[in-house]
N, C-alpha and C positions, 0 to 999 in steps of 0.2 A: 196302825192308827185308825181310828173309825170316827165321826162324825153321827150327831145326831140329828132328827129332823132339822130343818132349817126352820120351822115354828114349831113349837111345841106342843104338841095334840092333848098332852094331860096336864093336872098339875100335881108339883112338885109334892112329894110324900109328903106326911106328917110331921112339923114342927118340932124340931130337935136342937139343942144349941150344941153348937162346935166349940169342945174344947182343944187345945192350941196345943197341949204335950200328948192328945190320944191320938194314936196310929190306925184305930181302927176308923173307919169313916161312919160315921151317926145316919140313922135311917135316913135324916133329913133334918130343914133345919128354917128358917124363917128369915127375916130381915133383921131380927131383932139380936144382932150380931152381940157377945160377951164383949165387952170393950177393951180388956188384957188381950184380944185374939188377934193381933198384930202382925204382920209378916215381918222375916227377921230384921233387925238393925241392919239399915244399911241398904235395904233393900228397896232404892228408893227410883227405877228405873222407872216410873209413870206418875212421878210426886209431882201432885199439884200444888201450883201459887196458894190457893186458899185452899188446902189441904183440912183445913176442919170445918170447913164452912159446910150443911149441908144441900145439897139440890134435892126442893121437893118435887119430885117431878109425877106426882099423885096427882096435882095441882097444873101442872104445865102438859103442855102438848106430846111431850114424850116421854108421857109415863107408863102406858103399855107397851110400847118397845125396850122400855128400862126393865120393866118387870120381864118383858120374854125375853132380854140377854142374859138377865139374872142367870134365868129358869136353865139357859145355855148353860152357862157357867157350872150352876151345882151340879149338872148331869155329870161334869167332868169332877170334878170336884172328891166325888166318892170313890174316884180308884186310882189316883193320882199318889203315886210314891212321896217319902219324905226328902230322898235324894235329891242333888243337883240337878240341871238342865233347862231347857230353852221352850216355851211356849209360844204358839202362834194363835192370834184372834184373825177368825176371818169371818166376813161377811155373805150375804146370801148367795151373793153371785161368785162365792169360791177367790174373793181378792183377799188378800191380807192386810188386816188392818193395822196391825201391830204386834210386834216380835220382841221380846222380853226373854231376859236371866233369871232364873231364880237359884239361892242355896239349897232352898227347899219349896218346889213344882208344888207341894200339896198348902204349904201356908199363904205362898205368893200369892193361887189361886183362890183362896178363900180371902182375900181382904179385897176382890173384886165382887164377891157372890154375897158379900155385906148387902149392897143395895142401895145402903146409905151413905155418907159422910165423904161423899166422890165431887169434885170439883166439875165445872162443866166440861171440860175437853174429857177428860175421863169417865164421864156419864155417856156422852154421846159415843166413845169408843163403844161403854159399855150396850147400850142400847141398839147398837148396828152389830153387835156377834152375832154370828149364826153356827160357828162350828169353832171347836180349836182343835190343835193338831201340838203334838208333843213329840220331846227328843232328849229322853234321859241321858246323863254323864257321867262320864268317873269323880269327876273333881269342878268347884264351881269354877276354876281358871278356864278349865275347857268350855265351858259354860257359857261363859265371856267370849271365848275367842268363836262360836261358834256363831252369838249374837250377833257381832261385827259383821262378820261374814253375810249370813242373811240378811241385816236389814242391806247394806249394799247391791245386792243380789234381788231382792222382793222391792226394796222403797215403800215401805207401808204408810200410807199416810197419817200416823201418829205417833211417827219414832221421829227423833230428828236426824233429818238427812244432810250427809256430807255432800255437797253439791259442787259443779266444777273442779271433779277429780280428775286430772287430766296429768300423765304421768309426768315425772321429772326426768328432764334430760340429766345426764352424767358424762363423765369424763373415762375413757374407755381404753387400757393398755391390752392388748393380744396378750393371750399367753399359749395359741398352739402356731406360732409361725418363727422360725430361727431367728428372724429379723424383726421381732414387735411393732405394731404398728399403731398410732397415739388417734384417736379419734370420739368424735362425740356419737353417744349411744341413747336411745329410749325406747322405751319395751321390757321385754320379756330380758333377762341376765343369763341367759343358757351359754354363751361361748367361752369355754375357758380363759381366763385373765383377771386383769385387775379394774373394779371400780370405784371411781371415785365419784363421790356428791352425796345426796342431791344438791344439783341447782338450780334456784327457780328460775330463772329462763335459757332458754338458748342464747340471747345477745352473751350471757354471763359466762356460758360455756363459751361458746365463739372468742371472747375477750380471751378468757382464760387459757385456750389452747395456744392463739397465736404467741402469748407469751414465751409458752412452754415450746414449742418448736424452737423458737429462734434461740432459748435456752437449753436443750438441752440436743436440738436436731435430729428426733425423732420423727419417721417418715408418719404421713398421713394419706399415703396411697392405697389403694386394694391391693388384695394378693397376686389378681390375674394384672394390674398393670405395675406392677412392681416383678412378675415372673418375666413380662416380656420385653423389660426393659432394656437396652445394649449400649445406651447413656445417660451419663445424670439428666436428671431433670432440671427444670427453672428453678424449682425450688431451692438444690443443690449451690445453682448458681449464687441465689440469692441469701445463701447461708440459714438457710431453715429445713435444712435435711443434712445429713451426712452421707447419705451418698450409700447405702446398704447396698441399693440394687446391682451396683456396679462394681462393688467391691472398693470406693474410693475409701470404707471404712472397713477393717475386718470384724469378724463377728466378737471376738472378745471385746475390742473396746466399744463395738455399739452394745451390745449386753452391759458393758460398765453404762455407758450412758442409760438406759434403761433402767438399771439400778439405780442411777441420782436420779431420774424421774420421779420413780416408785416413793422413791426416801421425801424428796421433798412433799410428794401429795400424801405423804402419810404423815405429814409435822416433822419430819426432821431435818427442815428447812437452815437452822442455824449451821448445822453438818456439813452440807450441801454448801454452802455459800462460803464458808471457812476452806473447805476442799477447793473449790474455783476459784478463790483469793491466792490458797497455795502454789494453784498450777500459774496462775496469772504474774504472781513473785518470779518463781521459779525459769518463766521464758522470760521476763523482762532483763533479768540477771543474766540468762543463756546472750542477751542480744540477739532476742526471736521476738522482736518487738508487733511481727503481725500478728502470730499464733500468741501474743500475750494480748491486742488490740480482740479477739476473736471471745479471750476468756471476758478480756472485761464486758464484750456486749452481753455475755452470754449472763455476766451477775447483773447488769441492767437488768435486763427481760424482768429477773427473777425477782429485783425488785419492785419492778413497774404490777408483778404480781398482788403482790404485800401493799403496797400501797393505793392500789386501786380499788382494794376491800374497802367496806366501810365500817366505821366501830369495830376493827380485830381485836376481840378479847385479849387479855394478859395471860391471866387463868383459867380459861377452859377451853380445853383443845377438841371436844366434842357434844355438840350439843345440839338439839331443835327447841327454840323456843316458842310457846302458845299462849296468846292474851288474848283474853274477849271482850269486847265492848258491847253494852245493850242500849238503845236508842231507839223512843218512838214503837217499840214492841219489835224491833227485828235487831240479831246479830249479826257479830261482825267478828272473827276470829282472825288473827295478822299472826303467821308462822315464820320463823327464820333460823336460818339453817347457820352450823357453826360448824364445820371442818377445821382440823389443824392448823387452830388460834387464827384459821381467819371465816370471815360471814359470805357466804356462800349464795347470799341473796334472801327475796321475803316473798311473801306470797300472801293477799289476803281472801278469806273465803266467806262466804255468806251461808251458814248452812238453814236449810229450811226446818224451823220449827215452830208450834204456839206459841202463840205471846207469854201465854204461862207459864212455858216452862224454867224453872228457875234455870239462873245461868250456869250453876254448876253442873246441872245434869246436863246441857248444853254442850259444854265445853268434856266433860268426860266422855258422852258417846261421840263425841268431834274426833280424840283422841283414839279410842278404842277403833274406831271406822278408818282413819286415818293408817295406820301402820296395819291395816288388813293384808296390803301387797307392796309394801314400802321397807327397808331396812330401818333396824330400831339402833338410834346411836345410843351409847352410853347413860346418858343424858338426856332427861325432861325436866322445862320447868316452865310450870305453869302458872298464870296469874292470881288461879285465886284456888283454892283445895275442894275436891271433885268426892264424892261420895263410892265408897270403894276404890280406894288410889292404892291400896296396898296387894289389891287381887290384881286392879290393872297393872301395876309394877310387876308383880310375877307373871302374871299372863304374857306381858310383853317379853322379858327374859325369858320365859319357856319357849317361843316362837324363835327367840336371835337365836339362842344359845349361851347366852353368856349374863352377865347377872346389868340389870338396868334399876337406875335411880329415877323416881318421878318424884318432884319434890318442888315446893313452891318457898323460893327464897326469899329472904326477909332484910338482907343487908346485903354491903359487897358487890364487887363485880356481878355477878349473877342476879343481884337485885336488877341492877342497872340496867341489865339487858330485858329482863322481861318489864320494867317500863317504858323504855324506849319502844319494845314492841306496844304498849299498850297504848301511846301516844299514837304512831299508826294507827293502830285497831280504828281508835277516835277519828281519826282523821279520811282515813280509808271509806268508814259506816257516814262519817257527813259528806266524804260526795256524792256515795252512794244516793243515800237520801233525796239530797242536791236536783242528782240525772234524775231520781224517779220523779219529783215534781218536774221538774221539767215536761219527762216524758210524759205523765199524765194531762198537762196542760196541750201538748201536742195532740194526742189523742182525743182529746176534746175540741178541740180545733177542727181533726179530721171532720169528727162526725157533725158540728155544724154544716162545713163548708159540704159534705155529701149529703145529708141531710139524714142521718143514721139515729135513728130512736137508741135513749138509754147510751149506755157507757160501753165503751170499746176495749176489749180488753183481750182481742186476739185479731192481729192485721195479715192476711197471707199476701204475698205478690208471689205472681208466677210468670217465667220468661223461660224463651225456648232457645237453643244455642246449637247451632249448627254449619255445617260447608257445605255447600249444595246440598243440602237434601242426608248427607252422607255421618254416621257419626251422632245422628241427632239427639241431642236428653234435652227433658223439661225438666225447670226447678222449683219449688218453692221454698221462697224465706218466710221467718215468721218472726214476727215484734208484739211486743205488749208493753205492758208499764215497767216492764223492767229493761224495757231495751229489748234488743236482739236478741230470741233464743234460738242461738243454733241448735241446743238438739233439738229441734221439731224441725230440725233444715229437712227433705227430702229430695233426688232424684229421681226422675221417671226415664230409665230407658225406653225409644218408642220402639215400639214392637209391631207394629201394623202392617203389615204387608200391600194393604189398596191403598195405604197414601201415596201423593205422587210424592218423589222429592220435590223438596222445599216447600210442600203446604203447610204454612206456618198455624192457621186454621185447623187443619187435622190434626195438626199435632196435640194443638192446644187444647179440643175437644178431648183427646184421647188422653191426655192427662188428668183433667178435673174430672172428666169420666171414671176414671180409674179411681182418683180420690176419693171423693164422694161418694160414690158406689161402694168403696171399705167402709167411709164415714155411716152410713146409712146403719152398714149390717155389723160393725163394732161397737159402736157410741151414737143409738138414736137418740132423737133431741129429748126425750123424756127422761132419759140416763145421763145425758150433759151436764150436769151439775155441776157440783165442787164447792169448795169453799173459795171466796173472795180473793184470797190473796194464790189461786192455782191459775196454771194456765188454761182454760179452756180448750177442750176437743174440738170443737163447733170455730170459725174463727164471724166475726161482727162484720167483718169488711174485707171482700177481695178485689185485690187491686192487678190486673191485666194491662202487660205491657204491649200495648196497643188502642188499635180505634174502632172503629165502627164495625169493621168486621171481627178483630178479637173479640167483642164483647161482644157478639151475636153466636158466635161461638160458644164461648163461656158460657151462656142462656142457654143453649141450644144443649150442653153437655150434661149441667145443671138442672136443667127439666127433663130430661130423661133420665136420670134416674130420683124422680121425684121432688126434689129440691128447688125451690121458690122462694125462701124466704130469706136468702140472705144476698146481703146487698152487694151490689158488679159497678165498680167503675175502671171503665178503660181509659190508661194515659199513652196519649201519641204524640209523642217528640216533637218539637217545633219545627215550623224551618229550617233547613239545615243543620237539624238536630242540637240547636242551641238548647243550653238548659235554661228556666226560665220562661219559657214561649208555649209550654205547654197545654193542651187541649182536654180537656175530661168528659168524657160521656158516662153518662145517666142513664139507664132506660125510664124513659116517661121524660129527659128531659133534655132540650136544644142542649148541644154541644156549649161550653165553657170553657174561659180561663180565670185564673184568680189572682190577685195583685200581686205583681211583682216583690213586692218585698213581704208577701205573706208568708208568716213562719210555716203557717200548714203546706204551703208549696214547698220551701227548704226541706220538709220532713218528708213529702212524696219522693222526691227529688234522694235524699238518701236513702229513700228504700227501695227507689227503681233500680240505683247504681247497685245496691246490695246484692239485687235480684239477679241483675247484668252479672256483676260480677262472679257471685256462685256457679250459676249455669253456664260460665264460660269455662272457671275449673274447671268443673265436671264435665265439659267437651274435650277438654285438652288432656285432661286423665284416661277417658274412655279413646281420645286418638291415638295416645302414647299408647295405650294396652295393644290397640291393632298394628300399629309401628313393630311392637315388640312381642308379637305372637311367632308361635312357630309352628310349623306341620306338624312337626309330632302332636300337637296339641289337641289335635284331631283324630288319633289313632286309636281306639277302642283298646281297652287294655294295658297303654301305656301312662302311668302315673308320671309323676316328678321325681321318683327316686330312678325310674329306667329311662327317663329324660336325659337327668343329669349322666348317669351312666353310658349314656349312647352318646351323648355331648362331648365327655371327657375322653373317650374313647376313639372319636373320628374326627374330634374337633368343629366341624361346622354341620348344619342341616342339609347341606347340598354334599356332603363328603357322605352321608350317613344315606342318601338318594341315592347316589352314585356303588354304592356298597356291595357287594353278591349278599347270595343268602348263606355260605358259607364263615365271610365276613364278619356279617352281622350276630355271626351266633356266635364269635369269640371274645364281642364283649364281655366283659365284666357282670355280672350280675343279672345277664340276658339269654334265658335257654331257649331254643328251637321253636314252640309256641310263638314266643315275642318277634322273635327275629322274624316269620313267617307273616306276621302280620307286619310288618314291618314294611320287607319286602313285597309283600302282593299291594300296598296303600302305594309305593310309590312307582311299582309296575303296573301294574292292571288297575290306573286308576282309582278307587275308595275300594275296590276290591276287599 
């Protein structure tokens, strides 16, 4: 891949028109684009709302930056294959602006090097390239799936982004332990067994397990406290285990029970229940009226399962459904999941894009980004028809393995489902709405009551959480018009060595320090930019959980490494730390409170507790870690795989201390080298 200047030191050759079937690329060529010279059908991954409208921008402020993207553009333009593959636009400073499919890399890129008949968000892409970078393909499905991947990966700011991707919890059967073990899972799918879902929340899954335990008495123990078990458990007692570890069950009939697990979370539910009606007949006739009292709870459970769903389809035993609603210039997509004929929960998402962009391209890159790291059920159905639904159909199928429907229903059950989600969608997108004025009127609030020039549109608070001295992290939260955004959440482990314990002061310098001092030398204020609706680098107001001395601090951390212009108010707790009673300091101004039932106090007041509460986590995280350190940890040359090896082998850290050098070297997986260091770390001191 090569890159040309970031401006262009010539101009562009001699005036040539591009014809649309020649392979050969034309010396050159002008603005004054053939109008059959289209890029292919279909090919509509950057289609603008006002798609024929032109921008003169001869005439406007960015007409010479329009003219040197162009100039970008045709330099690539001339040796650009007809093949498939994946384009990147990037800007001067090496970011990417934007990541695009094409069928064909050499038409796609010629209906941007037109110059003309480009809507404004597509101008202004056009206008900020500085360089593109390519990645030919066998086939456009790969094409697609390669798109996905990247924009996920880069976040360009003029693709639309799937935002608040945060994995799906599942429902998780063992498959390498004799005795299977029934638990909820999220992450990475590497341990052999069975999964079921997605479901959108843990309450769902949590619900869903307790059922199935008491149905079907599948343990929900670890391996190491199911090894060292030598009696039932409570659980056992309380009929939601069967009792593996102890042998109160033997392995064939918990393997059968494991099998009606499996059966029922894969739809063959009516099977399952017909089988536990039989054994339930069968002891009541025996006069084994408990062991028939034991089946009938056990078909409760299974139906408290069934019925606790909401809307379980009749006809369709696999499915995710996706509806989008547009309101006001922003989306609002409502997903819901369908496992064996029942609903599995919903999830609504905001993804970030222009207000132009039509909402089928919306909802198709939603899609496409969506099942990037997700299993593809059988089944999509969408609310309204997406522009390439038959590449993205095969794309998705070539990823599962097995053959997928995307397809947008028009009658029937399946209608019904994707309006009810679309009903959501609506519903979802107006509170959304709803919070942000809200939240914008708070934010307006702040900055009268601090007296903050202009609009606020990035709040940091930062609080420090520590035990004596011991364990100590700094945090910051961050809020904006949209609410709370955690990913801008950060921890500061302290790291300073001349603090004393518990200078709460030092700390706090040595975190805004840290801060700002990145901020400074990644994103100066000249580069802060963005467009309106992004969260700003820079934040309008910090709020310091404390008084006179925090916020002398804060100044003091803040002026050293340059920075003065952004506004410090310290809050210190009331008397006895009532909430409500609180003090505000200003520099330049006498200490304050602000009326009792002022909303912009309720609003401080939530984002101190925010603040409180994050950096207490991440005290009690980073104490847990020291809790559960171990020596080895500290041994040069010992990984986690000769950890676990040395673990498994002597069973405790104090047995592996105790150990000769002989010993140690008939570990498993541990030759003479290791064991030697091994030994000299717990003889001769760090030796």
């Amino acid at each position: 891949m090569s890159r040309p200047p970031k401006t262009p030191d010539s101009a562009p050759p001699p005036p040539r028109r591009l014809a649309p079937a020649d392979d050969t690329p034309p010396d050159g060529f002008d603005t004054d684009f053939d109008e059959t010279d289209e890029a292919d059908e279909g090919e509509s991954e950057v289609a603008e709302a006002d798609s024929g409208a032109s921008l003169d921008f001869d005439e406007a402020t960015g007409g010479a930056r329009l003219k040197a993207g162009v100039a970008v553009i045709r330099h690539f333009w001339h040796t650009l294959p007809n093949g498939p593959g994946v384009y990147r636009m990037l800007d001067s400073a090496g970011d990417v602006l934007y990541v695009g499919k094409a069928r064909s890399l050499k038409k796609r890129v010629a209906s941007y090097a037109r110059g003309i008949g480009h809507g404004n968000r597509i101008a202004r892409m056009i206008s900020e390239t500085a360089a593109m970078e390519f990645v030919t393909t066998e086939t456009e499905t790969e094409a697609l799936l390669l798109e996905a991947n990247l924009i996920k990966q880069l976040k360009p700011r003029f693709n639309v982004l799937l935002r608040d991707d945060k994995s799906f919890p599942y429902i998780f059967i063992t498959g390498d332990h004799v005795s299977p073990q029934l638990t909820k899972h999220r992450g990475a799918r590497n341990r052999p067994g069975d999964y079921f879902g997605p479901f959108a929340s843990v309450w769902a899954v949590n619900r869903t397990l307790s059922a199935l335990q008491r149905a079907f008495l599948l343990r929900s123990c670890s391996d190491s406290y199911y090894e060292n078990r030598t009696r039932p458990c409570l659980l056992h007692q309380i009929k939601r285990c069967a009792g593996p570890c102890t042998g109160e069950v033997g392995h064939v009939e918990y393997a059968r029970l494991v099998a009606q697990a499996r059966d029922f979370m894969r739809g063959k539910s009516q099977g399952v229940k017909q089988a536990l009606a039989a054994e339930m007949q069968k002891a009541s006739d025996d006069l084994e009226f408990e062991r028939a009292a034991r089946y009938r709870d056990r078909l409760a459970a299974l139906s408290a399962i069934q019925s606790s769903q909401d809307i379980n389809p009749r006809t369709v035993e696999e499915a995710d459904v996706f509806a989008l609603h547009e309101e006001a210039g922003q989306f609002c997509i409502e997903a819901f999941f369908f496992r064996n004929f029942q609903n599995w929960g919903n999830r609504a998402y905001f993804p970030k894009a222009d207000r132009s962009t039509p909402a089928a391209e919306v909802l198709g890159a939603f899609v496409a980004q969506f099942y990037d790291d997700k299993p593809t059920p059988r089944l999509v159905l969408l609310s309204q028809d997406i522009d390439d639904r038959d590449l993205l159909q095969d794309a998705l199928g070539a990823r599962s393995g097995f053959k997928v429907e995307v397809a947008v229903p028009r009658r029937g059950e399946k209608r019904d489902l994707v309006e009810h989600a679309c009903t959501n969608a609506r519903e979802a997108l107006g509170r959304k709405l709803a919070d942000t004025s809200s939240q914008q009127k708070l934010l307006a609030a702040l900055a009268q009551a601090f007296g903050v020039a202009g609009t606020i549109r990035r709040v940091e608070v930062y609080d420090n959480s520590h035990i004596m001295g011991s364990n100590a992290v700094g945090a910051m939260i961050v809020a904006g018009p949209q609410g709370f955004s955690k990913t801008h959440y950060r921890t500061f482990n302290i790291r300073s060595e001349e603090l004393t314990p518990g200078d709460d002061f030092g700390m706090m310098r040595e975190v805004l320090t840290r801060r700002f001092g990145r901020l400074v030398k990644e994103a100066p204020r000249d580069s802060a930019g963005g467009e309106a609706t992004e969260m700003p680098a820079w934040p309008d107001l910090v709020l310091i959980d404390g008084g006179k001395g925090q916020l002398e601090a804060a100044r003091e951390a803040l002026a050293g490494v340059g920075v003065t212009d952004v506004p410090l108010v310290g809050v210190a707790k009331g008397p006895d730390r009532d909430a409500g009673r609180e003090t505000f300091f200003v520099p330049g101004r006498d200490p304050f409170k602000l009326a009792p039932r002022d909303p912009a106090l309720y609003f401080i007041q939530r984002l101190r507790d925010e603040a409180h509460r994050f950096a207490i986590g991440a005290h009690r995280a980073k104490r847990k870690r020291e809790f559960t350190k171990s020596p080895l940890d500290e041994i040069s040359g010992i990984g986690p795989a000769r950890k676990r090896a040395l673990l498994l082998h002597f069973g405790t850290a104090k047995a592996i201390a105790r150990a000769s050098l002989d010993d140690l070297a008939t570990a498993p997986g541990v030759n003479m080298a290791t064991a030697r260091a091994v030994y000299d770390f717990f003889h001769d001191g760090r030796g």
